[in-house]
C-alpha positions as CSV (number, residue, x, y, z in Angstrom):
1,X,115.6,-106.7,48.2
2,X,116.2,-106.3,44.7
3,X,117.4,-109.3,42.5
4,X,118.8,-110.1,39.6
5,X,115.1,-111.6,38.3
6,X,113.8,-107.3,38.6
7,X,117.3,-106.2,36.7
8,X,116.7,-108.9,34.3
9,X,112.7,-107.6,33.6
10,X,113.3,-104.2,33.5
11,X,116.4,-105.2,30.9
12,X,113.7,-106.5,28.9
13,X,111.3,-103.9,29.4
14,X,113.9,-101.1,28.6
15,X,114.9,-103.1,24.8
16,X,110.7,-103.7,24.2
17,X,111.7,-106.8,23.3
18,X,113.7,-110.3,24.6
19,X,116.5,-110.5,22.0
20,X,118.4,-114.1,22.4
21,X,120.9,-112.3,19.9
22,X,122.5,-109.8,22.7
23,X,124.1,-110.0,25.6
24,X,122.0,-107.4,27.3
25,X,120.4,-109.8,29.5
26,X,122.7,-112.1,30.1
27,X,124.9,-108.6,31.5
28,X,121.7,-107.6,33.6
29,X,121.9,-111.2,35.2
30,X,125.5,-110.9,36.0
31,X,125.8,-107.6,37.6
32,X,122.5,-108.8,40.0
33,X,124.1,-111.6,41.4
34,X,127.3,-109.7,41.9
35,X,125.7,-107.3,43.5
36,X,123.6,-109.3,45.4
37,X,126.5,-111.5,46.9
38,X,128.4,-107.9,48.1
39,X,125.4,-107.9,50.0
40,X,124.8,-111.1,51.4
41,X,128.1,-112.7,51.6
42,X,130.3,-111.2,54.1
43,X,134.0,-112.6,52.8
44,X,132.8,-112.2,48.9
45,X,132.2,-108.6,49.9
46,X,135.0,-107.8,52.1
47,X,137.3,-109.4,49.7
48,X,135.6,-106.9,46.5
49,X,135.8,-103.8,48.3
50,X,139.2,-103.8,49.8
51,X,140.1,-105.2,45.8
52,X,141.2,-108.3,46.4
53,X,138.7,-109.5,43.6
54,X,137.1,-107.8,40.2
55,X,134.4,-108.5,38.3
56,X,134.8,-108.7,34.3
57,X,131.8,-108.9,31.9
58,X,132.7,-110.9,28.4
59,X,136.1,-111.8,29.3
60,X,137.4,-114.2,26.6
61,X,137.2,-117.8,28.0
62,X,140.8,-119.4,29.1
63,X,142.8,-122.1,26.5
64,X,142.0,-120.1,23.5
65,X,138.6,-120.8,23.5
66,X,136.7,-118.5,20.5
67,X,134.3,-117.4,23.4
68,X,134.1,-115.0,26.6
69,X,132.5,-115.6,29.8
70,X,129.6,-114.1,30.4
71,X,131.0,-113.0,33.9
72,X,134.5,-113.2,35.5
73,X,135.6,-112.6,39.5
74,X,139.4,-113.1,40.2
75,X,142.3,-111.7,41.7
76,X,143.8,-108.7,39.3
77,X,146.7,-109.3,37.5
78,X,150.1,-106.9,38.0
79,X,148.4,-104.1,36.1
80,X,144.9,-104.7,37.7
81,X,143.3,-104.0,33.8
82,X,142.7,-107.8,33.3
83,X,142.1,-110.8,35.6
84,X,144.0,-113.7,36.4
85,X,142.8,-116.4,35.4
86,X,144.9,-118.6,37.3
87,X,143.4,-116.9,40.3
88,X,140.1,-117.4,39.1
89,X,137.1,-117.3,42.0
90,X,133.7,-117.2,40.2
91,X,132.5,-117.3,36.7
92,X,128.8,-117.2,35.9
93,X,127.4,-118.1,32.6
94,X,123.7,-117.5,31.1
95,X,122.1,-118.8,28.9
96,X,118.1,-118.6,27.7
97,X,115.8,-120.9,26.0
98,X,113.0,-119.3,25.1
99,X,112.1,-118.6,21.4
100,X,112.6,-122.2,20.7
101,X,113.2,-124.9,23.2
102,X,114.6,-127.3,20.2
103,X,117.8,-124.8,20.8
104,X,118.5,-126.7,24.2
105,X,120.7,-128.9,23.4
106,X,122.6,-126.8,21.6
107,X,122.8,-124.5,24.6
108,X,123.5,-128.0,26.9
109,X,126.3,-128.7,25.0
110,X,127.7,-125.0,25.7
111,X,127.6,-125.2,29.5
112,X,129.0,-129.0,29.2
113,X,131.9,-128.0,27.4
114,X,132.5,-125.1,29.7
115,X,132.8,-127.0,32.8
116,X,135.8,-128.9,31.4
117,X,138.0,-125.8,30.2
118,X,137.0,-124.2,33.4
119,X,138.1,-127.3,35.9
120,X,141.3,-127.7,33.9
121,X,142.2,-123.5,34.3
122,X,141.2,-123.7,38.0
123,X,139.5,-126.7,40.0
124,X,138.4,-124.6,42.9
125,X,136.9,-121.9,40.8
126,X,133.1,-121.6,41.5
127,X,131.0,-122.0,38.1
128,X,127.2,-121.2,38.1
129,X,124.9,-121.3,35.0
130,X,122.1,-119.7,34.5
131,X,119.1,-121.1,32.2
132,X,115.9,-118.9,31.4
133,X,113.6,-121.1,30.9
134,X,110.5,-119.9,28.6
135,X,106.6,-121.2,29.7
136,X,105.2,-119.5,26.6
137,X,103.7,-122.1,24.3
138,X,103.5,-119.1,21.4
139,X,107.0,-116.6,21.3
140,X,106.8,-113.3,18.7
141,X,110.8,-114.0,17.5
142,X,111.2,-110.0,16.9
143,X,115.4,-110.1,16.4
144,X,115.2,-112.7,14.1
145,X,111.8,-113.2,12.2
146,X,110.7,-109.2,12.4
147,X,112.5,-106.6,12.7
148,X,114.8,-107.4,10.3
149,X,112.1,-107.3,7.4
150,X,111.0,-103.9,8.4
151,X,112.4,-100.6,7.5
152,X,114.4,-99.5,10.7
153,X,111.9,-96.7,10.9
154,X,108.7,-98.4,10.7
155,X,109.7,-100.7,13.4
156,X,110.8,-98.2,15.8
157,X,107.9,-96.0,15.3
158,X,105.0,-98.8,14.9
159,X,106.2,-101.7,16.1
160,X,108.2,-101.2,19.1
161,X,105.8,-99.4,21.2
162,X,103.7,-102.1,21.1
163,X,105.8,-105.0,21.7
164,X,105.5,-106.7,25.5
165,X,102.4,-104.3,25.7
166,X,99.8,-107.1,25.4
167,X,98.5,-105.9,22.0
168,X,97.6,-109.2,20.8
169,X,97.0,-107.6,17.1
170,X,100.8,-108.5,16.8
171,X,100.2,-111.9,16.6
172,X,97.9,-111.4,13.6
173,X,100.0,-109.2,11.8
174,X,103.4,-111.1,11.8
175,X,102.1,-115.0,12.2
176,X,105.0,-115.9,10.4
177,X,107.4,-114.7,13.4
178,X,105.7,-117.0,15.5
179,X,107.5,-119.8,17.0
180,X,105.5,-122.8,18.3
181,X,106.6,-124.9,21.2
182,X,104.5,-127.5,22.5
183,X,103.4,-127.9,26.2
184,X,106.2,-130.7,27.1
185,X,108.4,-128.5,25.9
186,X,109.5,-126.7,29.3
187,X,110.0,-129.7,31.4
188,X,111.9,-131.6,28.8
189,X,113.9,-128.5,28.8
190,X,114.3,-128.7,32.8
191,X,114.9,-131.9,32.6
192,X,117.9,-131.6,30.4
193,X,119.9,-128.7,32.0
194,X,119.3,-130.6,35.7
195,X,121.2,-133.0,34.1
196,X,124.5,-131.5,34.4
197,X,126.7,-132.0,36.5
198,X,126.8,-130.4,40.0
199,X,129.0,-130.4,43.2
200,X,128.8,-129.6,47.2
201,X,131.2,-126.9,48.2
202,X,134.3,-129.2,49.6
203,X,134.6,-131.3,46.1
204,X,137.1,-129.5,43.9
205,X,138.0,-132.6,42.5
206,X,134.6,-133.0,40.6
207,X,134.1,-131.6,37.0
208,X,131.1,-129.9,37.6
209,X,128.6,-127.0,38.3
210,X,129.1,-125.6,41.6
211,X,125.2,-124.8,41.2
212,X,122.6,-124.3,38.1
213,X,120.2,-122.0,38.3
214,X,116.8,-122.3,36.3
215,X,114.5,-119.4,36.0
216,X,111.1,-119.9,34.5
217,X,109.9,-116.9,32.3
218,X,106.8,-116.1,30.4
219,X,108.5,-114.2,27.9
220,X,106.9,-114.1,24.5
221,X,107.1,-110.4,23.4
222,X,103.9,-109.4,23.1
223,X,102.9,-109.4,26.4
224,X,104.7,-107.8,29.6
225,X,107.7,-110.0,30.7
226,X,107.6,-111.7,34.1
227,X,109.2,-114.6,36.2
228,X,106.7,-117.3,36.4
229,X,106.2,-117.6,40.0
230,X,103.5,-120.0,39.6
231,X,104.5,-122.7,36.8
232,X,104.5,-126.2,35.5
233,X,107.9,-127.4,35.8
234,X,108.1,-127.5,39.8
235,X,110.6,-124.8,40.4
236,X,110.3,-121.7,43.0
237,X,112.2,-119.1,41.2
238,X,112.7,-117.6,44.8
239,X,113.8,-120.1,46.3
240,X,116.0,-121.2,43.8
241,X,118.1,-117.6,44.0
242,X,118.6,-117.7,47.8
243,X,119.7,-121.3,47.3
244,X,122.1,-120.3,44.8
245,X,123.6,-117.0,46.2
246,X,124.2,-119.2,49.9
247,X,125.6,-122.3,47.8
248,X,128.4,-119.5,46.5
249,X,128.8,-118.1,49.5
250,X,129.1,-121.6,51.1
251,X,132.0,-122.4,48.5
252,X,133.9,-119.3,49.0
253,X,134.3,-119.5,52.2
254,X,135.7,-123.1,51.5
255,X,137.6,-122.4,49.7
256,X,139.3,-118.8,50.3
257,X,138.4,-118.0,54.2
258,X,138.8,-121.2,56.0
C-alpha cells in the first residue's frame, strides 16, 4: 500500500529540495492519510463518499486565530463551499523539525496552543499532529541560507540538479548554509513532542491529541530523502502509521457510528 511516508518523499524529490518554508509537504502528508483512511476505515469512507464529510487543506483555524489548519474533515455547510466548523470530525496538523532542532519548541508551543482552540470549537473533534523528525546531524538549509543568494538562474540550472543527489561537493561549496545539530538532538526532540497531551478514543472531555504521530527522516538535502526505518530514537515509522490511522478509525466510530 502506498502511504503518506512515499507521497511525502516523492514531494521532496519532485521540489529537489526540503523547504520548511512551504506547505508542500505538509499538503502531501494530509492528502495520504486522507486517502489512506477512505481505504482502511470503513464508516470514514462511507461517510466521504456518499458526502457526508469534506476534506479542506489550509482552512483558517476557528476563533480568529491568524492561522489555517493544515487539514480540515467536517460536515459541509448549507452551500457545501466551506466546512462547518461546529461539525468538525478530523483536523490534522504537521509540522517538521529538521533544519534545526533548536526550532522545537517553537513548533511545541504551536501544536499546544492548537489543542485548546480546537477542544473549545468541538470536544469530540479528532486532532492528530504530525512531527518530522530530522536524524541528520549536518542539514544544507537551501530556502533560507542558499537559494536566496543566488541568481534565480544559477540556482535552477547549477544547483538544483544536484541537490538530494548525494553530490557531497555541496557541502564544500556553501559551508555557510550548513546547519549543525548535535547527536542528542533527535531524542530530545522526541522527547518533547511525546510530551503532549494525548487521549483514548471514549475521552472527549480531555484537552488533548487524539494521537501524535512522529516520523524520523534523514533529510538533509544533499543526499536522497528517506524515512529512517532504522534509527536512534526507538520509533518504527511503520508501525507508528498503522497505529495512527486505527486510533482514528477507532475514534470515529466512537464517536459518529455507535
Amino acid at each position: 500500500m502506498n502511504t503518506a511516508y512515499q507521497d511525502l518523499i516523492a514531494t521532496i524529490e519532485k521540489r529537489g529540495f526540503h523547504n520548511h518554508r512551504l506547505e508542500d509537504h505538509s499538503a502531501a502528508m494530509s492528502r495520504g492519510i486522507l486517502r489512506d483512511l477512505c481505504t482502511m476505515c470503513e464508516p470514514f469512507s462511507t461517510d466521504f463518499a456518499q458526502g457526508r464529510i469534506r476534506e479542506w487543506l489550509d482552512f483558517p483555524a476557528p476563533a480568529g486565530r491568524a492561522r489555517k489548519l493544515d487539514l480540515v474533515v467536517a460536515e459541509p455547510d448549507y452551500d457545501r463551499a466551506a466546512p462547518d466548523l461546529k461539525c468538525l470530525r478530523l483536523c490534522v496538523e504537521n509540522k517538521s523539525v529538521v533544519t534545526a532542532h533548536r526550532n522545537r519548541t517553537n513548533r511545541y508551543d504551536d501544536l499546544s496552543d492548537l489543542v485548546g482552540v480546537i477542544h473549545t470549537n468541538r470536544p469530540d473533534a479528532i486532532l492528530v499532529a504530525t512531527v518530522l523528525v530530522g536524524m541528520s546531524h549536518d542539514v544544507l538549509n537551501v530556502p533560507d541560507r542558499v537559494k536566496p543568494f543566488l541568481d534565480a538562474e544559477d540556482f535552477k540550472e547549477r544547483v538544483l540538479p544536484r541537490l538530494s543527489t548525494g553530490d557531497a561537493s555541496l557541502w564544500d561549496e556553501f559551508p555557510h548554509a550548513v546547519s549543525h545539530n548535535r547527536a542528542a538532538d533527535p531524542q530530545k526532540t522526541v522527547e518533547k513532542f511525546r510530551a503532549l497531551p494525548t487521549r483514548p478514543p471514549a475521552r472527549t472531555d480531555m484537552v488533548a491529541y487524539d494521537y501524535v504521530l512522529l516520523v524520523p527522516v534523514d533529510i538533509d538535502n544533499v543526499n536522497p530523502p528517506r524515512i529512517a526505518m532504522d534509527n536512534d530514537v526507538g520509533i518504527d515509522p511503520v508501525a507508528e502509521y498503522q497505529a495512527l490511522l486505527e486510533q482514528i478509525c477507532r475514534a470515529y466510530k466512537a464517536r459518529w457510528h455507535v
